[in-house]
Phi, psi and omega in degrees: 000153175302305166302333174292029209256317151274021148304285215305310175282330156309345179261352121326281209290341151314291168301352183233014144072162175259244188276096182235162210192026172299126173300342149275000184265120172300324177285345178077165143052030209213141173213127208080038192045029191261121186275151172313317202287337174265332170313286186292024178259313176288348154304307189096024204209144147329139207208105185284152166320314173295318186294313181295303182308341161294350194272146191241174168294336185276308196269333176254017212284310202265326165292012194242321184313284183299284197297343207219286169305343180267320186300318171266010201016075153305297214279331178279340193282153195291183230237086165115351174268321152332271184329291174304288189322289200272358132326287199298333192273296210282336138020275224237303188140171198270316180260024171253352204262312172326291208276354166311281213295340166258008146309321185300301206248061191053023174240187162324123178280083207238346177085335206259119158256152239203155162331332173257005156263353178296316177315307166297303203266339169266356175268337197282131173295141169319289159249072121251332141338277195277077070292284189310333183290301166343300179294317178307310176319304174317319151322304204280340192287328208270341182257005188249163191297342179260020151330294182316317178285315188254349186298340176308293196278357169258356180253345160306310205275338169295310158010269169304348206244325178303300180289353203242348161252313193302298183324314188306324187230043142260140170273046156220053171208108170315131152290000000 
């Protein structure tokens, strides 16, 4: 929903931490869940280690808006289904998290959500949404080969992200 959009994104940027440079992690690089390669493709510009360790919530505030969140129509989605989808997109990716959600909700899997998956997801109880979507996740974490290194700290977060839409989407439960 349009009013979650800074929820939503403080409860990212809370889960994606500050400056990390692990060698095992395929993104490199990255701060504030912003990897160098995507800082610089929204910059236009090349990105020194000191420029990612300088990035704030205000320079990466509008790329988590346009890329990730505009990308998932976060502003259409029901109240705590918002949440889970645009996690998942800066996580995961924008069209693994589109395809989480049109598996839940039974329509064409296309990566792209589109009038008819909205359509589909807004006919839908919230959570149950957000369990299946949930489950999916879990799945794709588990399958992937840097699990052993990272499944602790992507199943805390899914976790934290599973309960806290569901709060988001009773409506008498504060987040």
């Amino acid at each position: 929903m349009k009013q979650n959009w800074d929820v939503c994104l403080a409860h990212v940027l809370k889960s994606e931490g500050g400056f990390v440079n692990h060698p095992s992690d395929p993104g490199g690089m990255t701060n504030l869940g912003v990897t160098k390669k995507v800082w610089e493709e929204w910059t236009g510009k090349p990105a020194t280690e000191q420029d990612m360790r300088n990035l704030t919530h205000d320079d990466v505030a509008p790329l988590y808006q346009k890329r990730y969140w505009d990308a998932i129509h976060g502003d259409d989605l029901p109240s705590g289904v918002d949440l889970c989808v645009f996690d998942c997109a800066v996580n995961a990716g924008v069209g693994r998290s589109a395809r989480f959600l049109q598996r839940t909700a039974q329509v064409t899997t296309d990566g792209i959500i589109g009038p008819g998956t909205l359509k589909a997801v807004q006919a839908m109880s919230p959570s149950l949404v957000i369990r299946d979507f949930c489950a999916q996740r879990e799945m794709h974490y588990k399958s992937l080969p840097t699990f052993p290194t990272f499944g602790k700290g992507w199943m805390a977060r899914l976790d934290k992200v599973e309960d806290d839409a569901m709060k988001m989407a009773s409506p008498s439960a504060p987040v």
